[in-house]
N, C-alpha and C positions, 0 to 999 in steps of 0.2 A: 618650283622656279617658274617664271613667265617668262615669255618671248616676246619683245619687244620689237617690230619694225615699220622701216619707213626715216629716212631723216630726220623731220620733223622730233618722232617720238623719241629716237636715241638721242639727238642733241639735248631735249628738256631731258634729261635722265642722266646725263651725264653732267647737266648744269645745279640742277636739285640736287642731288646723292648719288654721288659717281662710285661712295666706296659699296653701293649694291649689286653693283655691274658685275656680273662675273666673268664675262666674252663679249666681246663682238667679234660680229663677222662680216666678212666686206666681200662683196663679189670680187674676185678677181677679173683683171685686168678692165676695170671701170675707171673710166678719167672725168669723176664728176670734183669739180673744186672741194665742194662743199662737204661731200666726205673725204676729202684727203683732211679738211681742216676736222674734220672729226676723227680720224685714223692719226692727225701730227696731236690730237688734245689727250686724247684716251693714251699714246706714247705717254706723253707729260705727267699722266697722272697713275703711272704703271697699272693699265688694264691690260690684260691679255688680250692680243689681238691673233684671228684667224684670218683667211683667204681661203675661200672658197667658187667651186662653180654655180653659176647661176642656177640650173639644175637641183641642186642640194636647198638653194636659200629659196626656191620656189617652193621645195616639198617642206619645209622648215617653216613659211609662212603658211602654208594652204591655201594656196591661190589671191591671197590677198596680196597688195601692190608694196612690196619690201624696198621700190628704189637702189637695190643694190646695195644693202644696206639691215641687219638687223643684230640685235644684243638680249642674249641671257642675264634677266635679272634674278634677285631674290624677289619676292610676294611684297609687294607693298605692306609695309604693316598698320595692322589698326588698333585704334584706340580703344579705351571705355570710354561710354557716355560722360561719365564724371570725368575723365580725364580733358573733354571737350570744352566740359563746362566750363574748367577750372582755368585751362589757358583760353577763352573766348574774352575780345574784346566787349566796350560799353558803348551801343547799347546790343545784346547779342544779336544775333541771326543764326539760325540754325537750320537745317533741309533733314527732314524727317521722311522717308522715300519707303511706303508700306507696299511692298510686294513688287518692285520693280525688274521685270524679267528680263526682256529686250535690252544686249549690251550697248547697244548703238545707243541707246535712248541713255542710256545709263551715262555711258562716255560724255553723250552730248550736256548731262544734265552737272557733270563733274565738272565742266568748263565752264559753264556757267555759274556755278558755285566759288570758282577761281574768279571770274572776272570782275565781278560784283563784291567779295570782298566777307564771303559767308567764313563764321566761325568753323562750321564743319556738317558735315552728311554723315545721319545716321541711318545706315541699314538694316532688317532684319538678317539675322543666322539664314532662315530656311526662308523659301520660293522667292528668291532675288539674286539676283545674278550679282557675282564673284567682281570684284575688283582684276579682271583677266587682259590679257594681251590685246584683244580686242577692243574694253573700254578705252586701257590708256589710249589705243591709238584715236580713237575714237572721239576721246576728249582733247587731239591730237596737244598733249603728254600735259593736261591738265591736273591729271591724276595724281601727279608726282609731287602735286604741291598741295595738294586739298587733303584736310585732315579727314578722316574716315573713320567713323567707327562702327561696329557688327554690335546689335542687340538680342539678347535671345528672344528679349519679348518689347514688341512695338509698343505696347498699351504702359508696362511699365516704365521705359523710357518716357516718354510721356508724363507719365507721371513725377518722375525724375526732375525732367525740364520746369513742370510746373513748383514743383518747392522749392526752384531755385531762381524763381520769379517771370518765366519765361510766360509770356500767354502764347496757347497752343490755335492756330489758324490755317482748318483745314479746306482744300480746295474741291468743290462739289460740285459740279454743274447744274446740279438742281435747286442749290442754293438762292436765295434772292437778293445778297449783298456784294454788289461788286468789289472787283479788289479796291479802287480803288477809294471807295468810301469805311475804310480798317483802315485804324490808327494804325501804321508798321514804325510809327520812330521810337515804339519800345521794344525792349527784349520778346523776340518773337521767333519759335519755332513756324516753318511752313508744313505742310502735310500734304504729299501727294499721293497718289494709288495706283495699284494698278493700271497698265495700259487697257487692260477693258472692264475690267468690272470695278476701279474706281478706289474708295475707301473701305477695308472693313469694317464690318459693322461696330465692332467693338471700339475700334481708332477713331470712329466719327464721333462715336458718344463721348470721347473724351474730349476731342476738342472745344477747346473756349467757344469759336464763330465757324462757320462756315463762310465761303466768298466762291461768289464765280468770276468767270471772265466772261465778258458779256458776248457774244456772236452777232453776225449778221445776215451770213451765208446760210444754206440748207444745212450742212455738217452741226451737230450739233457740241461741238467741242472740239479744243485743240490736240495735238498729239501734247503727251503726257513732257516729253523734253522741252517744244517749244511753251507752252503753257509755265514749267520751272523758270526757263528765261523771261518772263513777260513778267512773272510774281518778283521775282529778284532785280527785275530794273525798276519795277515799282516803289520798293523798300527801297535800292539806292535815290530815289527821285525825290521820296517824301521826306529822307534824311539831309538828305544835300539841300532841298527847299526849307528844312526845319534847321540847319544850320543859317544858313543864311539871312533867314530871321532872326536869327537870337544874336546875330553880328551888326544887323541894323539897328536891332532895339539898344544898344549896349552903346553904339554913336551918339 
């Protein structure tokens, strides 16, 4: 079971799939609006509600900022790769995330997954951080709505993606094709790496192309979340400018 807190993260949790919710718990004698109207909605939808001391929901969070405010959920659950494939819109998008440890990075990389409009993120089983209390908050409650699915093997999903017409475009910094000269208005899995040592070797050789993001500064790359965001408004920019083409031609 996860813990969920913070406002933010219990509201989207309780607006997505409220029947996962098992408790909340509310600091006692808090007079914040904003959780009473989450204390009057969880009523409505019979959750169990607690009252608790602040004390209790500090050691309950771990020092993280709960707002007077957090909920026991069930484990987000995940899919199979085919199961993504299967309910994914035309043309797909897909976030293929090889070895991503850092939940922060992870949270960050699931809201943007949300906002852009991706079919779903796929993760390895082993050295990748958990779909945990942390991400959703992280993804402040992005999570709750991004389909997710666990693979045992990166390379074979991959593979997967590709027979079911998906070109696969992995992100390299040493790569010499920026993003933003890749076709993305077709069915395209993204592929990011590790926050330090990148792609494995075996994921890179499958990808169709490699792309970087071009730099300007000394650093020689972005953090692995923002670099997710900058590939994902890309794909929506080249789609939205490739619709609006084919609405002019059609005048």
């Amino acid at each position: 079971m996860a813990l969920l807190y913070g406002i933010h993260a219990v509201e989207e949790a309780l607006k997505s799939d409220p029947s996962r919710i098992e408790r909340i718990c509310v600091q006692r004698g808090q007079r914040n609006s904003r959780i009473q109207q989450l204390v009057d909605a969880s009523r409505e939808k019979h959750i169990q509600i607690s009252f608790e001391d602040k004390s209790w929901l500090d050691r309950k969070a771990e020092g993280q900022k709960h707002q007077g405010i957090l909920c026991h959920i069930s484990e987000i659950p995940s899919l199979s790769v085919e199961d993504l494939i299967t309910q994914a819109g035309s043309p797909g998008l897909m976030l293929v995330l090889d070895g991503i440890e850092d939940p922060h990075n992870l949270g960050a990389i699931l809201r943007s997954a949300e906002v852009s409009g991706a079919d779903g993120v796929i993760l390895p089983q082993r050295r990748s951080a958990g779909v945990s209390a942390t991400v959703v908050k992280s993804s402040a409650g992005a999570a709750s709505h991004v389909k997710v699915a666990r693979a045992g093997n990166t390379v074979s999903a991959i593979e997967l993606l590709k027979d079911n017409g998906y070109w696969i475009l992995g992100l390299a910094s040493e790569a010499g094709t920026p993003l933003w000269e890749a076709d993305l208005s077709v069915p395209i899995a993204l592929v990011l790496g590790n926050e330090g040592s990148g792609l494995h070797r075996l994921v890179k050789e499958r990808c169709d192309f490699l792309f970087s993001i071009p730099v300007r500064g000394r650093i020689s790359s972005h953090n692995v979340s923002v670099a997710a965001g900058i590939s994902l408004y890309e794909v929506v920019r080249q789609r939205t400018s490739s619709k609006a083409g084919d609405s002019s031609a059609k005048e």
